[in-house]
Each structure stands twice: as C-alpha cells, then as structure tokens.
C-alpha positions as CSV (number, residue, x, y, z in Angstrom):
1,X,7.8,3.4,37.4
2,X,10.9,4.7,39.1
3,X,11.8,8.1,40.4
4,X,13.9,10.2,42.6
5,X,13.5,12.6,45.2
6,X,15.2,15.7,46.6
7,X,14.9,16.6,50.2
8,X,16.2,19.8,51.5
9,X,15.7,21.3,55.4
10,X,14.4,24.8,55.2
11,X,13.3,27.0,57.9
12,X,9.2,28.0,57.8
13,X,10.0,31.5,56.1
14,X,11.4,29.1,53.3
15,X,9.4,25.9,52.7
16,X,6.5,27.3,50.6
17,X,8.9,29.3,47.9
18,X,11.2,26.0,47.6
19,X,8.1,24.0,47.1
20,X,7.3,26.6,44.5
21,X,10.7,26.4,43.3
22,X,10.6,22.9,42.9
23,X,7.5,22.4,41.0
24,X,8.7,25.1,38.5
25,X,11.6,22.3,38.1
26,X,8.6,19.7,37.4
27,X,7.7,17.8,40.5
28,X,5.7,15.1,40.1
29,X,4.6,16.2,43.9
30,X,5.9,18.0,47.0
31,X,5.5,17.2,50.8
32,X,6.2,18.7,54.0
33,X,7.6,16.6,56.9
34,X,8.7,17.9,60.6
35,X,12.3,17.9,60.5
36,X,12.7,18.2,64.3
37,X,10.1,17.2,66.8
38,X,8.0,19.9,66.8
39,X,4.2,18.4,66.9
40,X,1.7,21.1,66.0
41,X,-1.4,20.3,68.2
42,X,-4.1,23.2,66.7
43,X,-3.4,25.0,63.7
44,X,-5.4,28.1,63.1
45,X,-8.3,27.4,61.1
46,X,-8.0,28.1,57.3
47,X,-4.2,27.7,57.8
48,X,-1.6,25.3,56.3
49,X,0.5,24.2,59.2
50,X,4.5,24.2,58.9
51,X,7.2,23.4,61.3
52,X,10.2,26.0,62.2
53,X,12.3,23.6,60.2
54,X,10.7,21.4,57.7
55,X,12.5,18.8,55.6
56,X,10.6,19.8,51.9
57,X,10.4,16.2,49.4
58,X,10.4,16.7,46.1
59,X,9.6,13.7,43.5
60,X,10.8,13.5,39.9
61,X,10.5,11.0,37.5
62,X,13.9,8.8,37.4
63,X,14.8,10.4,33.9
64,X,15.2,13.9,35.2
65,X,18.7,15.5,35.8
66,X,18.6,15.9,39.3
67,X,21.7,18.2,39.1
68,X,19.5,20.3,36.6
69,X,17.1,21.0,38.8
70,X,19.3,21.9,41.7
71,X,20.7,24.2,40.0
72,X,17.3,25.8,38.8
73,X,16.0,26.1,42.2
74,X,19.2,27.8,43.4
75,X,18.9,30.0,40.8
76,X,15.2,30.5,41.7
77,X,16.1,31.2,45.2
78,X,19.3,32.8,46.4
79,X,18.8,31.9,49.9
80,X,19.4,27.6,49.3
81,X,22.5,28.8,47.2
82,X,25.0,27.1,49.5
83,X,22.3,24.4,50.9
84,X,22.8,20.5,50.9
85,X,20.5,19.1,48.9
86,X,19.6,15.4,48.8
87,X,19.2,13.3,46.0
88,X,17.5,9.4,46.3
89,X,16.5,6.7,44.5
90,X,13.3,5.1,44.7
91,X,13.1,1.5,43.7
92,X,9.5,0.7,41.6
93,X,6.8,-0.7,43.7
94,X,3.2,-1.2,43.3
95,X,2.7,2.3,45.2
96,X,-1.1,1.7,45.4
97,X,-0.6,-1.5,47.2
98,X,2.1,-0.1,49.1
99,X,0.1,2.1,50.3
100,X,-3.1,-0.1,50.8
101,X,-1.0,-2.9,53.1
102,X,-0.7,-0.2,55.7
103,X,-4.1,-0.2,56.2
104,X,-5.8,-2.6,58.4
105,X,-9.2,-3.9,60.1
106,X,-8.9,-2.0,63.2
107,X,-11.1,-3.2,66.5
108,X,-12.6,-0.3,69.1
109,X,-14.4,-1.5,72.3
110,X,-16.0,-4.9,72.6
111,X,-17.5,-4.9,68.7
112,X,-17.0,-1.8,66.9
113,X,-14.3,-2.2,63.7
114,X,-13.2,-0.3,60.7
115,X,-12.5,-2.0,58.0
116,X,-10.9,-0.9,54.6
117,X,-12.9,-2.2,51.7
118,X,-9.9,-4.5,50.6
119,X,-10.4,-6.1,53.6
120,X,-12.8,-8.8,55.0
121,X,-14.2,-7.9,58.3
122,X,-12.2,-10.1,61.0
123,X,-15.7,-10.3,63.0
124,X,-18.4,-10.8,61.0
125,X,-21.2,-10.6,63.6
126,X,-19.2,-7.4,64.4
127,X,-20.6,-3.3,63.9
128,X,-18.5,-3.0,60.9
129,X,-18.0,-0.1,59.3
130,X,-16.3,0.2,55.4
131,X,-14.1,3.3,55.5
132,X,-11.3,3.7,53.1
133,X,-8.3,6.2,54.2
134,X,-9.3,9.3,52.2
135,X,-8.4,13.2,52.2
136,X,-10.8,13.9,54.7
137,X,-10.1,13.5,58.5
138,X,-11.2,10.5,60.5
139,X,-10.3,6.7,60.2
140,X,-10.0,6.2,63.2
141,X,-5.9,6.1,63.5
142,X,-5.9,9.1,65.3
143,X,-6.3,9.4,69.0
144,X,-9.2,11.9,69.5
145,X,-11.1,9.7,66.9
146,X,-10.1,6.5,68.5
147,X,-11.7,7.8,71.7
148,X,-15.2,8.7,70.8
149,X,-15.3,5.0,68.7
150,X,-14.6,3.4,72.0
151,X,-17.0,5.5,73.6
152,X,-20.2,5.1,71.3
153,X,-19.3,1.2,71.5
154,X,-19.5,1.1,75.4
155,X,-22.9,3.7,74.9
156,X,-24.5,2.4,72.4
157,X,-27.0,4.9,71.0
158,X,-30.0,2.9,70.6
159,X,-33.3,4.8,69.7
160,X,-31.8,8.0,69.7
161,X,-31.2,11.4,67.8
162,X,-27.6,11.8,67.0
163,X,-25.6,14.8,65.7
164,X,-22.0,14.2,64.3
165,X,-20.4,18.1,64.4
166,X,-17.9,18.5,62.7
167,X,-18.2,14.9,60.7
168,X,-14.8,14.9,58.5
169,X,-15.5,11.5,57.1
170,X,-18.6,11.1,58.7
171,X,-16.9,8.1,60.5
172,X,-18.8,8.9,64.4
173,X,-22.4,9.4,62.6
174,X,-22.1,6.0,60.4
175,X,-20.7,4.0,64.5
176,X,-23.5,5.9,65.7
177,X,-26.3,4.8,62.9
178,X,-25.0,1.2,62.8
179,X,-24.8,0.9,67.2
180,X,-28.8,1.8,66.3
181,X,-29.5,5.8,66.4
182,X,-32.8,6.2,65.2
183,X,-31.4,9.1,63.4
184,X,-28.1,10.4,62.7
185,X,-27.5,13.7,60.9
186,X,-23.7,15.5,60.3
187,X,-22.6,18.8,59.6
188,X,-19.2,20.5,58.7
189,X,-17.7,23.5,57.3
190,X,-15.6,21.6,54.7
191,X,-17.8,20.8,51.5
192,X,-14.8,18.3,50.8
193,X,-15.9,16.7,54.2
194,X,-19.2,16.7,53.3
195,X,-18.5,14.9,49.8
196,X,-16.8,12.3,51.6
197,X,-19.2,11.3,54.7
198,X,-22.2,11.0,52.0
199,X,-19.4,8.9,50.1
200,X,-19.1,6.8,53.3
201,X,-22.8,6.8,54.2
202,X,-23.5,5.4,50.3
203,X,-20.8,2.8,50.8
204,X,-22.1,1.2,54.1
205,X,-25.7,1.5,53.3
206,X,-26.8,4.1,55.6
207,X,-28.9,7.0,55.3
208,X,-27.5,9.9,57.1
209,X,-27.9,13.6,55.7
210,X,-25.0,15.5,56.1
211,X,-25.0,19.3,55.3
212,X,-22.7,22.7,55.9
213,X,-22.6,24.5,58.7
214,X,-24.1,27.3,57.1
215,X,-26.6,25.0,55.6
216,X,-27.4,22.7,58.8
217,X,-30.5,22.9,61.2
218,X,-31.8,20.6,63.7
219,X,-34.1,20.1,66.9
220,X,-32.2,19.5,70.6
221,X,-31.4,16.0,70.0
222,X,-30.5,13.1,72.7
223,X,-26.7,13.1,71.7
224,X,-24.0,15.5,69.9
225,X,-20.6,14.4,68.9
226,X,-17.7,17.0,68.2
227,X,-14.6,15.4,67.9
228,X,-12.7,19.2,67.0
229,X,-10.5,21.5,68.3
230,X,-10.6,22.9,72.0
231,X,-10.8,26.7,70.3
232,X,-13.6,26.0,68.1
233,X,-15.5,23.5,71.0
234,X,-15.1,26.8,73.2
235,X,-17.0,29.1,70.8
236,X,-19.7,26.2,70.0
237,X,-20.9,25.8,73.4
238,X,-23.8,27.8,72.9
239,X,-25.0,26.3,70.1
240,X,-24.7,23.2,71.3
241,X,-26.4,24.1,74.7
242,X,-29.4,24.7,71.7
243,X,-28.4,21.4,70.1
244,X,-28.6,19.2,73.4
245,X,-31.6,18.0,74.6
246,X,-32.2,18.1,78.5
247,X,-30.3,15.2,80.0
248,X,-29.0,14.5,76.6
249,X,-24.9,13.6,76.5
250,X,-22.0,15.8,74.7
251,X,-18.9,13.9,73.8
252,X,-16.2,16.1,73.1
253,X,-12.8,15.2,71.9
254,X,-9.8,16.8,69.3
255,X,-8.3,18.5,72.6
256,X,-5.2,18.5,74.6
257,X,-5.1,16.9,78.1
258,X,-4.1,19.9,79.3
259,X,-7.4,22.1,77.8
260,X,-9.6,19.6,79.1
261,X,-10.6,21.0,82.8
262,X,-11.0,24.6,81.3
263,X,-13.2,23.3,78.5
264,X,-15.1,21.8,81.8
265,X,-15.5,24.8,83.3
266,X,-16.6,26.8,80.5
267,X,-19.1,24.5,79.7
268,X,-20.7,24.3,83.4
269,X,-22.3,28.1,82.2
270,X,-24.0,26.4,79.4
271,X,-25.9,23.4,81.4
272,X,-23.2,20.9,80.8
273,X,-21.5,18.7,83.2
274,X,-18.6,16.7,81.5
275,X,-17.6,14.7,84.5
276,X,-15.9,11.5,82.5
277,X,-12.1,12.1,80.9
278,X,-10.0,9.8,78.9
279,X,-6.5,10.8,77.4
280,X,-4.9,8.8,75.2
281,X,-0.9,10.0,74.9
282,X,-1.7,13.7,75.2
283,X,-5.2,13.6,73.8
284,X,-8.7,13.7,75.7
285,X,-11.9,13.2,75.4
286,X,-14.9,14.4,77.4
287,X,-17.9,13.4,78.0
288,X,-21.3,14.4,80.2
289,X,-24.4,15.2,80.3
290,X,-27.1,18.8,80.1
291,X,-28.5,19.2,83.1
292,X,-30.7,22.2,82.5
C-alpha cells in the first residue's frame, strides 16, 4: 500500500497540538523526530520527551488530499498558518520486512549474542538469547545496554542470585540466567515492561519471575543489575544497599560519563565501592562491589 507524509518543524510549545491537529485530518500515525541536534539524555519520569524544535511526520494513505488536510490543520491552528509544510511520497514496500532487515544477530564479549527470531544464531555453541525489537527498552542497540551484556559475558554469574532492576525487556536477567545464575528474578515499574520480559523469558525457555516494583520482594542476593537513569540509581541506593549481599557486585549503567564519579561517591555511604568504569560515546557503566 502506498502513502504520503507531511512533515512540518514546530517548536515544543507546538508539536503535541499539530499532532492533534493532524490526526483530526486522519493520520494513519504521527512521530516526533529531533529537528536539530539536541539529544535528550534523561527525561523526567512519566514524561514524553520533545525537542525545542521537532520536525512532526504525519502519514496518510496515498488517496488523501494532502492540500485538504493542510488546509484543515491551518484552520485548526492559527499559529502554522504561514508554515511550510512538506508533502512526500512513499513508494510501497513490504514495511514489515523493511523493518525486520534492520535487525541483526548482534555479538557482546567472547559468546554472548542476541538474536532476532528471524534469524539463525551465527554461533551455535554461543549464549544465545531470542529477543525481538519490541516497545519495551533493551535489545541491546543502545549503549548503556550494550555495556552490562559485555560485562555479564566477561563475569559470568555462575551459581548465583541475580536481580535485573529495572528489567525493560528483561534482556540482562535472561544473559544472566543463560551465563548460569542459579536464580534470576526482575522487577520494573512499567506493567508493559513486565508483559514483555515474561514474553522474552517464555520465548527462550527460561524461568525467571518478574514482578512490579510495588509488587517485588527479595533476600540480599550475590548480584543486582540496574541499567536506569543516574536520578533514579541515586534515590535506589538504599534499597539496593538492602538488596546486595556482603561482597556481592552492583552493575550500574543508563548514566552519563559525566554523573558517573558523583554516583561513586554517593554510593561509598551505602557500602559500595564502584571502582571499574566503562563509557561508551558519552555513556557509562559502573561496576563494584558491597563491602559492608
């Protein structure tokens, strides 16, 4: 099937009325994109991020007027009256497959790989784990992700307790079952993020239970794994001062280089020395161990 789109730069103030504006027209969909470089590192939680000036894309089946609904927007919203609005063609493509060919097998460390269920595992005497791209965070594309994947491969958790906070997809608790944790459990305040790490856990054969926040209780266990947010990490040091056994590790990641030696600071009052650092472009990870 073809369609169209129509683009138009907005500033912030802006970008959620056009979107509006455009799926009173009929959009099929509507996206955001950064129209400048302007990378937002952190959102507030509970927030929808958007750039200073964002480039909103609206898609319409090829039939529609695109003129038409131009002019309803404008008419909808006073401030785009003089704007220039873009209007392209999309040729027909198998979208699905389109999308699915971006998607690769992709190695971390010596063994570890993620590999999309269309695909066959390049190693088969690999740790491979069968992860589809989904709506919840963590495939492993993204740097902070990336990081803790490599870790767990160069530390394998053998025979130990294992505690993914903050599991997304449920991707480090299903490296850290299959590099043989003895047990692996996940928590998360997104029930969406909890549907899709039991998803992930059903689809590679593993038993892992993975439950709220509000919902989640465990024992001090030999390992946690939060790959967050450096605000949220900060609050969570307590708890996971409770969580962490004794000379049991913390792996922290989903901060910026520069939050990493204050996040080591603030966790030397809660037992914790997080003495190894790797960035990757301006990511980090940390890593350590409880020493009380």
């Amino acid at each position: 099937m073809a369609w169209i789109q129509i683009k138009l730069k907005v500033d912030a103030a802006l970008a959620e009325r056009l979107s509006d504006a455009f799926s009173d027209q009929g959009a099929v969909s509507v996206t955001f994109e950064d129209a400048e470089d302007q990378p937002i590192f952190e959102p507030e939680l509970g927030t929808t991020p958007i750039w200073q000036n964002t480039q909103v894309t609206a898609l319409f089946d090829a039939e529609t007027e695109a003129q038409k609904v131009i002019y309803g927007v404008k008419g909808q919203l006073k401030a785009v009256q003089d704007a220039d609005f873009k209007v392209e063609a999309l040729e027909d493509k198998d979208w699905i497959r389109e999308w699915m060919d971006q998607f690769h097998p992709m190695q971390f460390g010596n063994r570890l790989w993620i590999v999309p269920s269309w695909h066959q595992a390049p190693d088969a005497n690999g740790v491979n784990l069968l992860l589809d791209p989904g709506l919840a965070f963590g495939t492993g594309t993204h740097p902070t992700t990336a990081m803790c994947l490599r870790w767990l491969d160069a530390n394998p958790p053998s025979g130990k307790q294992v505690i993914d906070y903050g599991c997304g997809s449920g991707i480090l608790a299903l490296a850290a079952a299959k590099l043989g944790a003895s047990q692996v459990t996940g928590t998360d305040i997104d029930p969406q993020a909890i549907q899709a790490s039991q998803q992930n856990a059903a689809n590679n054969t593993v038993q892992i239970p993975f439950a709220l926040v509000k919902d989640f209780a465990s024992p001090a266990v030999d390992l946690l794994l939060a790959n967050i947010l450096s605000g949220p990490l900060k609050a969570l040091a307590p708890e996971f001062s409770r969580l962490v056994k004794s000379g049991g590790q913390l792996v922290l990641s989903g901060l910026l280089e520069s939050q990493a030696a204050e996040l080591q600071t603030h966790y030397r009052q809660f037992g914790f020395v997080l003495d190894q650092l790797e960035t990757q472009e301006e990511w980090a990870r940390l890593s350590g161990y409880k020493i009380d």
